[in-house]
ZAMARGU-4260 file (C-alpha; in steps of 0.2 Angstrom, whole numbers, plus 5000, padded with zeros to 4 digits):
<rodrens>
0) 5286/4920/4750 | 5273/4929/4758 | 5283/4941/4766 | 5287/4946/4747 | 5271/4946/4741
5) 5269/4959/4755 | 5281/4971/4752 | 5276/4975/4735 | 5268/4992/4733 | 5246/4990/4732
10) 5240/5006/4729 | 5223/5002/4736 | 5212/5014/4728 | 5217/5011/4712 | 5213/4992/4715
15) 5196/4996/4721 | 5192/5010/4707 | 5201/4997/4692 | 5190/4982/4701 | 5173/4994/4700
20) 5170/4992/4719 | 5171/5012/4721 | 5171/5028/4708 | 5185/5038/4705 | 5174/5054/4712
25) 5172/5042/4729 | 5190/5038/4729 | 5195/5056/4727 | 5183/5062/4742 | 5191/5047/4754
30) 5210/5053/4748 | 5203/5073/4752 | 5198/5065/4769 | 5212/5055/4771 | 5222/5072/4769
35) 5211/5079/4782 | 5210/5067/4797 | 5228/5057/4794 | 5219/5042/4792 | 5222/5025/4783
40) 5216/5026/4767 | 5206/5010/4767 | 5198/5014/4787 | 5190/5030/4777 | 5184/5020/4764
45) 5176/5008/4776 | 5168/5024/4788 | 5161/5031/4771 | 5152/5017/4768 | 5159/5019/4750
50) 5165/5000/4754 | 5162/4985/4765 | 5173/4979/4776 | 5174/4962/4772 | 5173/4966/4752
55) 5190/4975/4755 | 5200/4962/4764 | 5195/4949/4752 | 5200/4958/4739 | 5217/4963/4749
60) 5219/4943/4751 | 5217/4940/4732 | 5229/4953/4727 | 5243/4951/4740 | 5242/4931/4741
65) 5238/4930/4757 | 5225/4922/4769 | 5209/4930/4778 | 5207/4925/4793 | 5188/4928/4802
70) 5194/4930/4820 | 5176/4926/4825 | 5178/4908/4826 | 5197/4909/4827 | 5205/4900/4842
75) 5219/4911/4846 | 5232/4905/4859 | 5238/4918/4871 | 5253/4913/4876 | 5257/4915/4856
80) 5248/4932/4856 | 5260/4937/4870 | 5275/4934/4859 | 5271/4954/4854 | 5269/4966/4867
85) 5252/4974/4872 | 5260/4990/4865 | 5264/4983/4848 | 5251/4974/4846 | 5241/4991/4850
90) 5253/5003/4838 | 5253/4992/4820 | 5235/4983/4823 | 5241/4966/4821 | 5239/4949/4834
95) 5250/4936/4832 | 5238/4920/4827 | 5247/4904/4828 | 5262/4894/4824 | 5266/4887/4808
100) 5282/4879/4798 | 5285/4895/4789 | 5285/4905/4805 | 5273/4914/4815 | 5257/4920/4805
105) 5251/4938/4811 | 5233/4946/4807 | 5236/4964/4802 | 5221/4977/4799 | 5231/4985/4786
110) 5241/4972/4777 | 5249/4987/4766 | 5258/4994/4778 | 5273/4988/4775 | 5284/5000/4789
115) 5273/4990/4803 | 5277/4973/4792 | 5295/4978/4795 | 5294/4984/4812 | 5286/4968/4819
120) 5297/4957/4810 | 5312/4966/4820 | 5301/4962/4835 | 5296/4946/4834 | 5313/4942/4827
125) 5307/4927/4817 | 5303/4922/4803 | 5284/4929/4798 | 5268/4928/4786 | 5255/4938/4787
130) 5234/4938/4785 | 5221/4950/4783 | 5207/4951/4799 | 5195/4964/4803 | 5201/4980/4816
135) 5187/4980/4825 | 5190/4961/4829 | 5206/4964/4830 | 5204/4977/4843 | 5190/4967/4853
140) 5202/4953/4853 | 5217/4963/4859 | 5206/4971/4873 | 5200/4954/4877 | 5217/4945/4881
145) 5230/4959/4887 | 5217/4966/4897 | 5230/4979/4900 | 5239/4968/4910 | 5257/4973/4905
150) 5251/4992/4908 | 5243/4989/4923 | 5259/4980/4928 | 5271/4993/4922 | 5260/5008/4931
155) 5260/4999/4947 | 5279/4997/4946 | 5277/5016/4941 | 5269/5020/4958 | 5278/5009/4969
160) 5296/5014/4962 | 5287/5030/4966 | 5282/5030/4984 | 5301/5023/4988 | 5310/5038/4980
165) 5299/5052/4987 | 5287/5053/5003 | 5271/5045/5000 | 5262/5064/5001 | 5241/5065/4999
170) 5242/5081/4994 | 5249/5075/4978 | 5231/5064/4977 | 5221/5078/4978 | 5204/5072/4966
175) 5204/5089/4959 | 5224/5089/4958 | 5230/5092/4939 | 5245/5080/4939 | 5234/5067/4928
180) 5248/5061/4927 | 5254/5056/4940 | 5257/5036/4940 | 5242/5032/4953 | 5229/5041/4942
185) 5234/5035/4925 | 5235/5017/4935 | 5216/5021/4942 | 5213/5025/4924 | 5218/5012/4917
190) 5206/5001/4928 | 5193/5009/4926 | 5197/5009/4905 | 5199/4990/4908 | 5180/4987/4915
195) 5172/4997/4904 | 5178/4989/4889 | 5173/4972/4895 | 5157/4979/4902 | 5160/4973/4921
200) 5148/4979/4935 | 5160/4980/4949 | 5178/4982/4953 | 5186/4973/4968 | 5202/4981/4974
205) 5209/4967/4987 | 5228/4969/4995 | 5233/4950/5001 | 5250/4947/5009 | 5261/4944/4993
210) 5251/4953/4982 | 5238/4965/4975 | 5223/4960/4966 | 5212/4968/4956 | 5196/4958/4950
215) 5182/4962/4938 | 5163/4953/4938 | 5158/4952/4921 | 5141/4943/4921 | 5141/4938/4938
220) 5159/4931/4936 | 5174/4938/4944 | 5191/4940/4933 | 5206/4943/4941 | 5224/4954/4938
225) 5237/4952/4951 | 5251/4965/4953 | 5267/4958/4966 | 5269/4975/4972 | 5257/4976/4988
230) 5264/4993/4993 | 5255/5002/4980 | 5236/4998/4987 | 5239/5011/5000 | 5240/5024/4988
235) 5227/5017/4977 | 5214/5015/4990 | 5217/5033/4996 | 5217/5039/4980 | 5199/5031/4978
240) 5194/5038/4995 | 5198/5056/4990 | 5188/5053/4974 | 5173/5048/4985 | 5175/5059/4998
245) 5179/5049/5011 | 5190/5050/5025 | 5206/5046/5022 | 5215/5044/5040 | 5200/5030/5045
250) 5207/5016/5041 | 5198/5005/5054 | 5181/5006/5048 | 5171/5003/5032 | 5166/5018/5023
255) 5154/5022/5006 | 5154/5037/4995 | 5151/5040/4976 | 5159/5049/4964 | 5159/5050/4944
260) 5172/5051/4930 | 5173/5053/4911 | 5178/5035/4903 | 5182/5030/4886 | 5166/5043/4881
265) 5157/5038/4892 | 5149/5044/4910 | 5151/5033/4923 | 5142/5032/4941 | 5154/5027/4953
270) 5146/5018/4970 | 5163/5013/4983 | 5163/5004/4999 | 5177/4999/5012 | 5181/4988/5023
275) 5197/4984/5034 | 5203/4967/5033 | 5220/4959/5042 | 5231/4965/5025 | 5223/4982/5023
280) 5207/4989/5017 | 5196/4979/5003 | 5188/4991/4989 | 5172/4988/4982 | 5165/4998/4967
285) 5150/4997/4959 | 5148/5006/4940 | 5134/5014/4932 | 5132/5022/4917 | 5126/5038/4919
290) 5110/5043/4908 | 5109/5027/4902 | 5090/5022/4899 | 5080/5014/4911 | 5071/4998/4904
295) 5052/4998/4903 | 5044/4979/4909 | 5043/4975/4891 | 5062/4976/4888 | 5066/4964/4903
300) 5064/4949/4893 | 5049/4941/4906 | 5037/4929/4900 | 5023/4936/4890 | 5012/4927/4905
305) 5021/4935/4921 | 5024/4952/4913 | 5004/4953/4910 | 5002/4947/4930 | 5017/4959/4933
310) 5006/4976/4925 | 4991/4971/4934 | 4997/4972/4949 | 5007/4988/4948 | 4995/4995/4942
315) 4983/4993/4958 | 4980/5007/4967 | 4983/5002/4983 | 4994/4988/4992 | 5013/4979/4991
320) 5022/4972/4981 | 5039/4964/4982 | 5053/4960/4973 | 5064/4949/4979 | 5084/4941/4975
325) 5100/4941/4982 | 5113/4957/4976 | 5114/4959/4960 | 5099/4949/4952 | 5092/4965/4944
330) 5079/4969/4958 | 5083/4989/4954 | 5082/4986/4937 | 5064/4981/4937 | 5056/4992/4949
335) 5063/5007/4940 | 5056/4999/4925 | 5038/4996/4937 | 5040/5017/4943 | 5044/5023/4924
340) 5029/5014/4918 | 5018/5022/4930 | 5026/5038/4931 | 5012/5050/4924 | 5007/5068/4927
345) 4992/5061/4937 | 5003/5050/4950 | 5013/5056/4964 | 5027/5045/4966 | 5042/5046/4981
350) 5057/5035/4981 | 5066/5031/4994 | 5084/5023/4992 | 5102/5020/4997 | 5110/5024/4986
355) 5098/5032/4969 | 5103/5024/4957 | 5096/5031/4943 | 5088/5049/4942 | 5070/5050/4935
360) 5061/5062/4931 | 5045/5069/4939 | 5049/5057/4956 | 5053/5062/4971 | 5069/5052/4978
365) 5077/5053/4993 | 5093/5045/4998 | 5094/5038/5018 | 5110/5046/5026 | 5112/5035/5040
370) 5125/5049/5049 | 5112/5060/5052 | 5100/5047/5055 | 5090/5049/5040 | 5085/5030/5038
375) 5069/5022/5028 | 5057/5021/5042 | 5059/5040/5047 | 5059/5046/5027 | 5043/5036/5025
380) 5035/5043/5040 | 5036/5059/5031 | 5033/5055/5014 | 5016/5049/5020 | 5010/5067/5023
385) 5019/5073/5005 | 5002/5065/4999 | 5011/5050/4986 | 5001/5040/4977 | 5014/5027/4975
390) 5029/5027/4985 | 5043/5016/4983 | 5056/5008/4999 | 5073/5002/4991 | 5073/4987/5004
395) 5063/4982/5021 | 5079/4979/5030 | 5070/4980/5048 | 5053/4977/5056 | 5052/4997/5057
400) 5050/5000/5042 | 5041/4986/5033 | 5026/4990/5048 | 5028/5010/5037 | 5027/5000/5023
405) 5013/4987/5025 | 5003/5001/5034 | 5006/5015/5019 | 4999/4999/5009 | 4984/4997/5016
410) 4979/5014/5017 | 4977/5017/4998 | 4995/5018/4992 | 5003/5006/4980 | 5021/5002/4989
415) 5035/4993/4978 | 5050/4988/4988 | 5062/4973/4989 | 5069/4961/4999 | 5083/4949/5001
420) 5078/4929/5000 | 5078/4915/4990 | 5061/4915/4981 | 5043/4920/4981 | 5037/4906/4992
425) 5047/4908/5005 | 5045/4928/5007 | 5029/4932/5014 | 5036/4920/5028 | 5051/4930/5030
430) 5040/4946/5033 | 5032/4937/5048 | 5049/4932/5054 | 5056/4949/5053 | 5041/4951/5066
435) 5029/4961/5055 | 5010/4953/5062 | 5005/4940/5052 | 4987/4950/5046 | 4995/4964/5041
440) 5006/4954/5026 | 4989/4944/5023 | 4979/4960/5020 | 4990/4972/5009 | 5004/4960/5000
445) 4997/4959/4983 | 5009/4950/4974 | 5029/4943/4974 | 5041/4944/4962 | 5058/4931/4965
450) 5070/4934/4950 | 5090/4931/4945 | 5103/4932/4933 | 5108/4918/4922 | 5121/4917/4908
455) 5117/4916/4894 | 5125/4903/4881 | 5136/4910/4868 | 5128/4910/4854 | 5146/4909/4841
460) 5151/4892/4851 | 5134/4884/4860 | 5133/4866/4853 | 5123/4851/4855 | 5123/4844/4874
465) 5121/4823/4878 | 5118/4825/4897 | 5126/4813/4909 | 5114/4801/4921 | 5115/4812/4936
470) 5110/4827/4923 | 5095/4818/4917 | 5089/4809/4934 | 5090/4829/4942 | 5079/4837/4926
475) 5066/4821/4927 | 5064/4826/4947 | 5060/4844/4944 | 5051/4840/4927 | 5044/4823/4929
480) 5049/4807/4922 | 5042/4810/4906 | 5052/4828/4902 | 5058/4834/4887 | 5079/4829/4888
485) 5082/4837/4870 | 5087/4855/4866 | 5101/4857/4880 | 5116/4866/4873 | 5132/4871/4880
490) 5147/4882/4874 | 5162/4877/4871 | 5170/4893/4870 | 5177/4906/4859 | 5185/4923/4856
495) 5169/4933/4857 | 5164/4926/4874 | 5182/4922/4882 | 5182/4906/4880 | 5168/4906/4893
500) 5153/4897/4884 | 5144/4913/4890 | 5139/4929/4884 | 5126/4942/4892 | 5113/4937/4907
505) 5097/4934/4906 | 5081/4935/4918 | 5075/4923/4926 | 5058/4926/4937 | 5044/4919/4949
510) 5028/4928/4950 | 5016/4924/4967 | 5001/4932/4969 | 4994/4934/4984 | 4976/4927/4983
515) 4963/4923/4997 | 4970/4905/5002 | 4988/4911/5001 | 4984/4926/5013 | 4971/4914/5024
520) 4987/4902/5028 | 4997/4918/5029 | 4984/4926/5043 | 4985/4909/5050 | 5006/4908/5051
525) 5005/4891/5045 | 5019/4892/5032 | 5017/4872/5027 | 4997/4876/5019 | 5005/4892/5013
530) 5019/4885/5005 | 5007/4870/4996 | 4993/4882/4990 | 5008/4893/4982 | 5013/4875/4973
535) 4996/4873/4969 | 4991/4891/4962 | 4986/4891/4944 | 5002/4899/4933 | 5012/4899/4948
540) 5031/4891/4941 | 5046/4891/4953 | 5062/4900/4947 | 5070/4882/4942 | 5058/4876/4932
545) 5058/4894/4921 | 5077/4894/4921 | 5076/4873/4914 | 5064/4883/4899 | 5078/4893/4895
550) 5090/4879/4896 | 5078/4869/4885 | 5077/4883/4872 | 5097/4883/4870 | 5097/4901/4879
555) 5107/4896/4894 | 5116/4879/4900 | 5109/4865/4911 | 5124/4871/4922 | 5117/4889/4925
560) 5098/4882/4929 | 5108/4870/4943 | 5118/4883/4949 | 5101/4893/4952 | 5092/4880/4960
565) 5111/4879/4973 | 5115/4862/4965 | 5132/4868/4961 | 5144/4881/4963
</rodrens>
């Protein structure tokens, strides 16, 4: 019946002018444009904003009888979804949504076209009813659970077939060579396509003995695509390494380079590192977004209390400060929001990093080349007679150069650099075990800064959270026996955070600063005084105890906080 109702003719303009949601001068100037561009007639009206979205499908359900179906908060079933090809699916807008007696119900963005109606009932080959959704949830949702799989598949089949019929020859990899479209490329493509949509951080590139895998971390998290063919990674990973600038024929150590590409309108930074393991070399890429703005401290989402200590100890003129977290906690991210901040005419300011990350304007910034031994210590040495008011190390990786460092502090320059532990309290400590003298981190550390990445609860899924006996005795040990147990949430999962429960990170910091009993202890080496008068200082909150306010608030899960504090994986 409602494939029927379906097939009947709806001239939609004419519903909408006869239904006084649009003028007939409106509908004339979307039919001239629909002339124009090719378009559908309803996607013009939408773009004009002579119509919402969701006023046309509504009416589109009244008229043709059929449902509207918010995928939003629709639980879609993949293996079902996978009953039309990724290419289909793609071609007539349209996912299939669930089972039901009548046959299989389909979401279409243009329920009116009835030569896709007729071409996916010759697909499917079943019977089939139909409902209205959005495209633009429609298109989210079919990025979201093909994750071009079946092309990635199909190209690395591409490639391999390939490399069997022909000689595997690198000149035909050149990165400047013009056969784009050469299977290799439009499978690198298509990777590179696959991350961006889903807004991942790194690609992983890892041949194991059966097959090939290619993960993506998307908020921390790593999701994974295996291809059978292993043969392929050769070509991929040289491909990669021409892009970079590597060398091709060293296979049997690691290597980094850079390079940047044009994806899906957008610029994209491209960071790559190697490394030879027992089933051939691993790939590591790191994406940026090329131009994208750098964040100021106010748009980190900090504490109104530690931003405020934050600013007044950036903006000292003289001494350290640190920020500290494993990779990936956002460390780059706030001291490029620290240097923009105090990036003015009157400020000389000299970067020193491997790799920049972002370019900025008015600062000086150097990269370390570690082949022609250009490493931090010997770029400071010389940036301290380029006069800098403010200089900033991208990491004390060596007693070298934090002694630069900690010396440049306490000879009127403000020093920002980072540095990899677990927290704030235990820092300063590390300093003096890295074999830096214990008075000169007293004297010119100002103040340390400990901060992660959380995730942050879904906010179309998060519901209500009884914790179990262990959960509650663990938040009354960090809290106190008389804490707050209400206000956790969890996420149960949806479509708009795959089904994950998450979606987005969020900061989670720890703020130290350095006050005269802190760096008596410190001059002293004692770490056990240090470590109780950092407990004791006045607005001093360890990273747990911030991330359980977060978990309190709903932001993120119980789960999250514990995975901070290393309860769980």
């Amino acid at each position: 019946m409602a494939a029927t109702m379906q097939r009947k003719r709806v001239r939609i303009g004419d519903l909408l002018v006869e239904q006084k949601f649009i003028s007939e001068a409106q509908l004339q100037q979307a039919l001239a444009e629909q002339k124009k561009t090719g378009r559908k007639l309803g996607r013009v009206l939408v773009e004009s904003g002579f119509v919402g979205e969701d006023q046309l499908l509504e009416l589109l359900s009244e008229q043709l009888d059929i449902p509207y179906v918010d995928l939003s908060r629709f639980e879609l079933d993949p293996d079902l979804v996978g009953k039309l090809p990724e290419t289909y699916a793609r071609r007539y807008r349209a996912l299939v949504l669930k089972e039901t007696p009548n046959g299989l119900l389909v979401g279409m963005g243009d329920p009116t076209d009835i030569f896709a109606f007729d071409e996916l009932a010759r697909i499917l080959s079943t019977s089939m009813q139909i409902a209205c959704v959005k495209e633009s949830d429609l298109l989210q949702n079919i990025d979201r659970l093909y994750h071009h799989a079946d092309q990635l598949r199909n190209l690395a089949s591409e490639v391999g077939q390939d490399m069997a019929e022909n000689a595997f020859d690198l000149r035909n990899l050149s990165a400047s060579s013009s056969q784009s479209d050469a299977p290799v490329v439009r499978l690198i493509q298509t990777v590179f396509e696959d991350a961006v949509r889903a807004n991942a951080s790194d690609i992983h590139i890892e041949p194991d003995e059966d097959v090939l895998r290619i993960r993506r971390r998307i908020d921390g998290v790593l999701h994974e695509t295996t291809m059978d063919d292993t043969r392929i990674a050769s070509a991929v990973v040289s491909r990669l390494k021409l892009m970079a600038e590597a060398d091709i024929s060293e296979k049997r150590l690691p290597q980094d380079g850079r390079f940047s590409l044009h994806v899906l309108e957008k610029n994209i930074d491209v960071r790559l590192a190697t490394m030879p393991t027992q089933t051939g070399e691993s790939v590591v890429m790191r994406l940026l977004e090329h131009g994208s703005a750098v964040r100021r401290l106010n748009q980190l989402g900090m504490p109104d209390d530690i931003l405020e200590r934050l600013r007044r100890m950036v903006h000292k003129p003289h001494g350290l400060v640190l920020v500290t977290g494993p990779t990936g906690s956002g460390k780059t991210t706030t001291l490029y929001a620290a240097l923009t901040e105090l990036n003015k005419p009157q400020k000389k300011i000299i970067t020193v990093e491997d790799p920049v990350e972002y370019q900025l304007p008015r600062i000086n910034q150097v990269q370390v080349n570690h082949r022609i031994k250009l490493d931090f210590a010997r770029v400071l040495r010389t940036a301290l007679r380029l006069d800098p008011d403010i200089m900033l190390v991208g990491e004390m990786r060596d007693c070298e150069t934090g002694e630069i460092a900690l010396r440049a502090a306490l000879t009127g320059h403000l020093v920002l650099s980072t540095l990899h532990t677990n927290d704030a309290v235990g820092t300063a400590m590390r300093l003096v075990d890295m074999g830096l003298e214990p008075y000169l981190v007293a004297a010119s550390t100002q103040a340390i800064l400990a901060q992660r990445l959380v995730r942050q609860l879904c906010t179309n899924c998060r519901t209500p959270k009884q914790l179990e006996p262990s959960e509650r005795s663990w938040v009354q040990n960090i809290l106190g026996d008389d804490a707050d147990l209400d206000g956790f949430q969890e996420g149960s999962g949806c479509n708009q955070c795959n089904h994950t429960g998450y979606h987005g990170r969020i900061g989670v910091y720890e703020l130290l600063e350095i006050d005269y009993t802190l760096a008596d202890a410190l001059r002293r080496n004692d770490p056990a005084e240090f470590e109780n008068a950092a407990r004791q200082q006045v607005g001093h909150r360890p990273l747990v105890e911030n991330a359980l306010d977060y978990a309190r608030e709903g932001i993120t899960s119980l789960a999250e906080a514990m995975r901070l504090s290393g309860m769980v994986e």
